[in-house]
C-alpha positions as CSV (number, residue, x, y, z in Angstrom):
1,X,0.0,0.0,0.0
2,X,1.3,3.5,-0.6
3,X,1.8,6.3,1.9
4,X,1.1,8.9,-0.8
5,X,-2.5,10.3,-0.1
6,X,-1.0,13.6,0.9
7,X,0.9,13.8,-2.5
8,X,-2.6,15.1,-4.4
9,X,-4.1,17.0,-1.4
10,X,-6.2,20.2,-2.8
11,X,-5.6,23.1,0.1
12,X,-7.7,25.8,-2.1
13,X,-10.5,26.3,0.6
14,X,-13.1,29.1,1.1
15,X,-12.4,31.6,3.7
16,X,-13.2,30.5,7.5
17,X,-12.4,26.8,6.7
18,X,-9.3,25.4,8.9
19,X,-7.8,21.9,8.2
20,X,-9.2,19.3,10.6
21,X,-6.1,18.0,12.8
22,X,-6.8,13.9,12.2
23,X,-3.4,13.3,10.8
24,X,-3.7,9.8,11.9
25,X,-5.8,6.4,11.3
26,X,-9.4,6.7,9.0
27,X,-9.9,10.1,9.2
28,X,-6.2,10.7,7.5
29,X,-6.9,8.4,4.6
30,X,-10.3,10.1,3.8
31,X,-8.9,13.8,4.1
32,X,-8.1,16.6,4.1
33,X,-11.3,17.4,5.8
34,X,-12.0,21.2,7.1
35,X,-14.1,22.8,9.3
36,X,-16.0,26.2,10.2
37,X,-17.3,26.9,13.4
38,X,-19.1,30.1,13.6
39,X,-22.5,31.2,15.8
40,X,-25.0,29.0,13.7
41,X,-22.5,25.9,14.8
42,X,-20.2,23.7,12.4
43,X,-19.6,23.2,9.2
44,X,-17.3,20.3,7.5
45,X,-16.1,19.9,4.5
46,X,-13.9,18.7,1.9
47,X,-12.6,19.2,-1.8
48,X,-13.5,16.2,-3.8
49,X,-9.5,14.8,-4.7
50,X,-8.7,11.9,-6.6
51,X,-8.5,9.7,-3.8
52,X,-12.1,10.1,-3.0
53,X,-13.5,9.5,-6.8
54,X,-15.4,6.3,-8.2
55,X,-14.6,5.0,-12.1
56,X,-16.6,8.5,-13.1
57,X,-13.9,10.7,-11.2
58,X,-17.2,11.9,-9.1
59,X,-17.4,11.8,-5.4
60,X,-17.5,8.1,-4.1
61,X,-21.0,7.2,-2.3
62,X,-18.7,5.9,0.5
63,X,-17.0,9.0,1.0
64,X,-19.9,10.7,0.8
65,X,-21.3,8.8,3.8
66,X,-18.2,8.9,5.7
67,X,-18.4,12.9,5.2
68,X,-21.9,12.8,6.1
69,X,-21.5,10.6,9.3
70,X,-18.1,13.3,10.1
71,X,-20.7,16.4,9.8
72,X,-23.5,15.5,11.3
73,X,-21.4,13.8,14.2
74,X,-20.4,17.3,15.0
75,X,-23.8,18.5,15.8
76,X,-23.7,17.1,18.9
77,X,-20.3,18.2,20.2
78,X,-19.9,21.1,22.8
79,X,-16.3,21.0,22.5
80,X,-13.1,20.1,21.1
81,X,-12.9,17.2,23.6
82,X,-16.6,16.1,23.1
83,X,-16.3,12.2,22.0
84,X,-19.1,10.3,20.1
85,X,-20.0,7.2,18.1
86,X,-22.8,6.3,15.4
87,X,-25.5,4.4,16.0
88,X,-27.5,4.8,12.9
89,X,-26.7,6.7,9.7
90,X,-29.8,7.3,6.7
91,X,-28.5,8.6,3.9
92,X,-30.5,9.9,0.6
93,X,-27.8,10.3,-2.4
94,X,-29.8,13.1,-4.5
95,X,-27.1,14.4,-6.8
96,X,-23.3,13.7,-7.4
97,X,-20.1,16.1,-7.7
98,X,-17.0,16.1,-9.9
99,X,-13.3,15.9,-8.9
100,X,-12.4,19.0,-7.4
101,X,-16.0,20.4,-6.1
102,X,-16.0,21.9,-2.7
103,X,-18.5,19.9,-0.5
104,X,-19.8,21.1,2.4
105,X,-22.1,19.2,5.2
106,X,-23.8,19.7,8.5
107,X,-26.4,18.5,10.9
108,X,-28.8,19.6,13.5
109,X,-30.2,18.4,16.4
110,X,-33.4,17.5,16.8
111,X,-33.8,15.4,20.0
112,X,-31.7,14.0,22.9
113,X,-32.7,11.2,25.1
114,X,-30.4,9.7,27.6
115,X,-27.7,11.1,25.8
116,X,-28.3,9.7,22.4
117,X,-29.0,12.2,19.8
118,X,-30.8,12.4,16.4
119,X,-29.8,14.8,13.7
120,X,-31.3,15.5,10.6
121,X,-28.2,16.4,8.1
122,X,-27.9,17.7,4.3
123,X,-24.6,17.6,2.7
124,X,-24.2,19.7,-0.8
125,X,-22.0,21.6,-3.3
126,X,-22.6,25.4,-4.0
127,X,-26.1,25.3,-4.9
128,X,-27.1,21.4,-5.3
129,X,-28.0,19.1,-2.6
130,X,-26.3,15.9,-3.0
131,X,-27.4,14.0,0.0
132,X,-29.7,14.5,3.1
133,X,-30.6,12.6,5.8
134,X,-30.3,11.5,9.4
135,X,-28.2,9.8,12.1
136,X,-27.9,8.8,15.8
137,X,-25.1,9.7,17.6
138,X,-24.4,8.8,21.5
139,X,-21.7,11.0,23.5
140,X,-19.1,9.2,25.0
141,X,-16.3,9.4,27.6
142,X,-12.9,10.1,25.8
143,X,-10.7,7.5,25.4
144,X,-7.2,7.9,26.2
């Protein structure tokens, strides 16, 4: 296996994004991924590199999912050190996006009960909706 998947990484990112730090394990092979955390909460994202294409250099369902699960995850955290896990993930693919297309995601909450939360999620690219849908997410105690 090569060690090259930071050889093609695409850093041109709107204003306000900042690289996620996951330099290590899953979330390093599926990056870069970014993030914007502003009043109205967070937003991730990612540019679409080679490394995350199918056969028609357009974003992989998988990665889309993986994104999808990775922003709507972070609807739930209060903090940097705010640990969670999926419990369920629904996702609706409604639309695709080239290599290179800036992809953006985010969820909301819409319930907690005993610390388990649902959020409904959309994930898209400039003006199209590729995917919505929703997920359950329980906060943990971080793991050292």
């Amino acid at each position: 296996m090569s060690d090259d998947l930071t050889k093609e990484q695409i850093y041109d990112i709107p204003p306000g994004y900042v690289p996620l730090p996951w330099h290590r394990g899953f979330g390093r092979q599926v990056g870069p991924l970014f993030e914007k955390r502003d009043e109205t909460g967070f937003t991730r994202a990612f540019r679409v590199g080679e490394h995350h294409t199918n056969g028609m250099m357009n974003a992989h369902g998988g990665m889309l999912m993986t994104f999808a699960d990775m922003a709507w995850g972070s609807a739930v955290e209060k903090d940097e050190d705010t640990w969670w896990v999926t419990i369920r993930l629904v996702c609706d693919f409604l639309s695709g996006a080239k290599h290179g297309s800036w992809i953006e995601g985010r969820g909301e909450v819409l319930s907690v009960v005993d610390n388990i939360y649902t959020v409904e999620g959309r994930i898209w690219s400039g003006d199209t909706t590729l995917m919505t849908g929703s997920g359950t997410f329980k906060v943990i105690e971080k793991r050292t």
